[in-house]
N, C-alpha and C positions, 0 to 999 in steps of 0.2 A: 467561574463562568461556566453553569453546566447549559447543555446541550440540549436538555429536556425544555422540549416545546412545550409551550402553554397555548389555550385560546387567546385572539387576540384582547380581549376585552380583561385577560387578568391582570392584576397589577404587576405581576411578577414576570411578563413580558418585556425581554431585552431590549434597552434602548440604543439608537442605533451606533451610538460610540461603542458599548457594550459588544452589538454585531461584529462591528470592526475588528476589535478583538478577539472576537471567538476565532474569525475566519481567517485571521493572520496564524493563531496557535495551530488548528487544525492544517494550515498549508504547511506551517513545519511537521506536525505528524507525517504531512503526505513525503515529503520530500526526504526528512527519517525513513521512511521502508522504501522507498524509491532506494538510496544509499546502500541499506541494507539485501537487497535483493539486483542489485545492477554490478556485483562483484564481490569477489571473496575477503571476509574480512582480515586486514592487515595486521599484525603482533602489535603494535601502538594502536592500535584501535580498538581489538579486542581486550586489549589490559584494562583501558578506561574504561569499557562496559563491567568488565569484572569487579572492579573498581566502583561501580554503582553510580557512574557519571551518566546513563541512561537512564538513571532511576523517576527525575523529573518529567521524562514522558512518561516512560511506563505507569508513572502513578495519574497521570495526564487520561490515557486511556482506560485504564480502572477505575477512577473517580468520578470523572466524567463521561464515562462513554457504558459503565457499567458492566467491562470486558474483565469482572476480577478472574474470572475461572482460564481464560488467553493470556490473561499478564501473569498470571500465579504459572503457565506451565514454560514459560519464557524465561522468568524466573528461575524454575528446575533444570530448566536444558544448562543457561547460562553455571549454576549450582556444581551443576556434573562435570563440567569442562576439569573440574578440578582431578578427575581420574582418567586423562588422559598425559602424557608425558611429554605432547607437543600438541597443543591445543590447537594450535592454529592450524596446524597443517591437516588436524582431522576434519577441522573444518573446511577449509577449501578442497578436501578430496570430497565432503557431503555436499558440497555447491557445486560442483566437479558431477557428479552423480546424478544428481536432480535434476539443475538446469541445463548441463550443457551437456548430456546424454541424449539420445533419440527420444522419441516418443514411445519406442518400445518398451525401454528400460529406465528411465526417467522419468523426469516431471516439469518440460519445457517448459516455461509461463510466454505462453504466444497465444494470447484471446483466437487465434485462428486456427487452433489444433483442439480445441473445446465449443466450437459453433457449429450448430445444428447444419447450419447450412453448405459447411464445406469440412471442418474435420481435418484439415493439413493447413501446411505451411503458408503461409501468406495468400492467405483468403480472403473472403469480404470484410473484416473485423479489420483488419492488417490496411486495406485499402479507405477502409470508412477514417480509420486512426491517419492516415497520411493525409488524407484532406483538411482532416481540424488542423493537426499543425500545419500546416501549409496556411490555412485561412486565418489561423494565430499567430503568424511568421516564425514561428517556431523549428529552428533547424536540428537536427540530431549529430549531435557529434562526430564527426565523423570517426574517433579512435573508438567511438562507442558499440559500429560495424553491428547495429540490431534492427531488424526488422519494428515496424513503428508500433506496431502491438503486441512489445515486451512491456509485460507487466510493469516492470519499473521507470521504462518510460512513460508508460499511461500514467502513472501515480507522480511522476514530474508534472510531466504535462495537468493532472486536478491540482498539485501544489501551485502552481501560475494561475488558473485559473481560480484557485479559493485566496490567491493574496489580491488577484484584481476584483475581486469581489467586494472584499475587505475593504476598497480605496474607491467603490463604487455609491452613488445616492441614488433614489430615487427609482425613477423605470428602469436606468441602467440597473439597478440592483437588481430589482425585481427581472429582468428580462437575462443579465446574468445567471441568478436562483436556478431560474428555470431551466437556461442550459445546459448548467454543471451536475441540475438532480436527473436529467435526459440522458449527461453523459455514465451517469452512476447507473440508472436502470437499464441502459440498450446495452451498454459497450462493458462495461465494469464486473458490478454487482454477478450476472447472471451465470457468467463462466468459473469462477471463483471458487464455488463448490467443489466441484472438478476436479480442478487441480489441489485441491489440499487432501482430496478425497487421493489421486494420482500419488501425491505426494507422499503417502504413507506406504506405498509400494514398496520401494525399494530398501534396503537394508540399508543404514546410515548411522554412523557410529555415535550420531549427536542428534537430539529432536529439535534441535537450534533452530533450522530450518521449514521444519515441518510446522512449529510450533508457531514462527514467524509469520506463514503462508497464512494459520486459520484465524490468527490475530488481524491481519488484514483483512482478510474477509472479511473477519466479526468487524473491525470498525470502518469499514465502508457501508457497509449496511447500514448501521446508526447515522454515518455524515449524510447517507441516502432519505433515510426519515426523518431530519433532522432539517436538510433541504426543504 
């Protein structure tokens, strides 16, 4: 099931059971780096990635998404963990580092600290994000304690939005479509650069991380064209 749009008139234009499916697999990609990016990963979790039990996405995003050169260095970080002597724990000090470090020395994922129009913390991005969930009934956890335009609540919040997609016919689809490529180009897509660009700042014993960030990017762009 690839991703690459055709004009509507070719034969090779998705039927809509087909759709269904695309935008069910795509909401677990979303909701995989949501995961990945909303906490440090745990010693039974990161075994199974080691372990190559990831590997069905990542080949998910390479194949389909055309992202080999983001999967190939996610691959390498993941590769390397092997010369460290407590994996895990270099990793949560690099998620330690990145995320939940200032803006100074860091790489916060808050759409509100990378928008033109405000630059800190809980800005209009932060504000604009409160109202869709709110209008989606959408509550945030409260053990979750993030401001609503944390990256990986945005990428929750498109995995909801591309499974009811999926289970949608007709105008609702189409009027769906529309909001979910709206929320890709205003809210998503635009700040992204930024922070992966931010992200390479700081000194981090693993590109796990970094590596994770421009993969994202790369395949929100394509689910953005794709839309």
């Amino acid at each position: 099931m690839s991703l690459q749009t055709t004009p509507a008139s070719s034969e090779q234009t998705a039927e809509p059971a087909d759709w269904s499916a695309i935008w069910e697999s795509e909401s677990l990609l979303c909701r995989w780096l949501a995961t990945l990016l909303s906490a440090e990963l745990d010693e039974a979790t990161l075994a199974r990635y080691r372990r190559g039990e990831a590997r069905p996405l990542l080949n998910l995003l390479r194949d389909e998404h055309g992202l080999a050169d983001e999967v190939a260095r996610v691959d390498r970080a993941l590769s390397t963990l092997v010369m460290f002597t407590t994996p895990q724990l270099e990793l949560a000090a690099d998620f330690a580092e990145l995320f939940l470090a200032d803006a100074r020395s860091g790489a916060p994922p808050y759409a509100s600290l990378y928008a033109e129009e405000t630059g800190r913390f809980h800005g209009a991005p932060a504000e604009r994000m409160e109202a869709r969930l709110a209008e989606a009934g959408y509550a945030i956890p409260r053990e979750v304690g993030e401001p609503a335009d944390h990256l990986a609540i945005m990428l929750d919040y498109l995995a909801r939005r591309l499974m009811t997609l999926a289970e949608a016919e007709g105008d609702k689809r189409e009027a769906l479509s529309t909001d979910t490529r709206t929320f890709l180009e205003r809210e998503l897509c635009p700040w992204l650069p930024r922070l992966v660009a931010r992200s390479a700042t700081p000194t981090t014993a693993s590109d796990f991380y970094p590596a994770v960030l421009a993969l994202t990017a790369a395949y929100l762009e394509t689910l953005r064209e794709a839309l």
